[in-house]
C-alpha positions in Angstrom: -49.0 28.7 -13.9 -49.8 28.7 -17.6 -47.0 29.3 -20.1 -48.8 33.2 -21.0 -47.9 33.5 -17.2 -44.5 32.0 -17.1 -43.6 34.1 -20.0 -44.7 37.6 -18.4 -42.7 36.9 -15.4 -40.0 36.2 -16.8 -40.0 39.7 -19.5 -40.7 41.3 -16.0 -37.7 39.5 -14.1 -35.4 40.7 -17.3 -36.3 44.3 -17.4 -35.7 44.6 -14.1 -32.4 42.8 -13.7 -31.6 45.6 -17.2 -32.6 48.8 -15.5 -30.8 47.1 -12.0 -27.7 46.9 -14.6 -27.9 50.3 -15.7 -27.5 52.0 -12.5 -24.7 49.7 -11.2 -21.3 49.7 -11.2 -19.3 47.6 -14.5 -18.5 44.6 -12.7 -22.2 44.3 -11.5 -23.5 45.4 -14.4 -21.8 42.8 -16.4 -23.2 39.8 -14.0 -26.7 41.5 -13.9 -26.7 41.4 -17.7 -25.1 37.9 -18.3 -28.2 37.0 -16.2 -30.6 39.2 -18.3 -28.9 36.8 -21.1 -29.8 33.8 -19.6 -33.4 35.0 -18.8 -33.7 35.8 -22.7 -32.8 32.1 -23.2 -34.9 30.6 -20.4 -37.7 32.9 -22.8 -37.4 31.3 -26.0 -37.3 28.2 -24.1 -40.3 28.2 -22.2 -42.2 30.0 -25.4 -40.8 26.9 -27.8 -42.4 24.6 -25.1 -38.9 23.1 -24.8 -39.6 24.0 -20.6 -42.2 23.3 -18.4 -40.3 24.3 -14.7 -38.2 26.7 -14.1 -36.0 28.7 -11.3 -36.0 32.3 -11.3 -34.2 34.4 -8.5 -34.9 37.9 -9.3 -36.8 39.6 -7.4 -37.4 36.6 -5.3 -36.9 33.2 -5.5 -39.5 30.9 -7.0 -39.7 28.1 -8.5 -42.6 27.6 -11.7 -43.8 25.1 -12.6 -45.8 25.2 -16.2 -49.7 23.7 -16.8 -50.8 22.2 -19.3 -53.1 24.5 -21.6 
């Protein structure tokens, strides 16, 4: 997958595990956005080139692996 790719998945993995958060009770909502944190980090790390794979697990799991551009 190119790194344009990676990153659009994973904005659309984030705003979906947000609006999951809204609609949930505290104690969910809480883990769904410590997730949402950790996709915002997984972001600046694949956009820095500092990643090249990758496990996301929202909506489904997958594993991405980055080409070179």
């Amino acid at each position: 997958m190119s790194r344009t790719s990676a990153i659009a998945l994973i904005v659309r993995s984030r705003k979906s595990l947000l609006a999951d958060a809204e609609e949930r009770m505290p104690a969910d909502a809480e883990r769904l956005n410590a997730a949402a944190a950790d996709l915002t980090r997984l972001l600046l790390d694949v956009r820095a080139g500092r990643v090249n794979a990758f496990e996301l697990n929202q909506p489904t799991r997958m594993r991405v692996f980055i080409s070179a551009d």
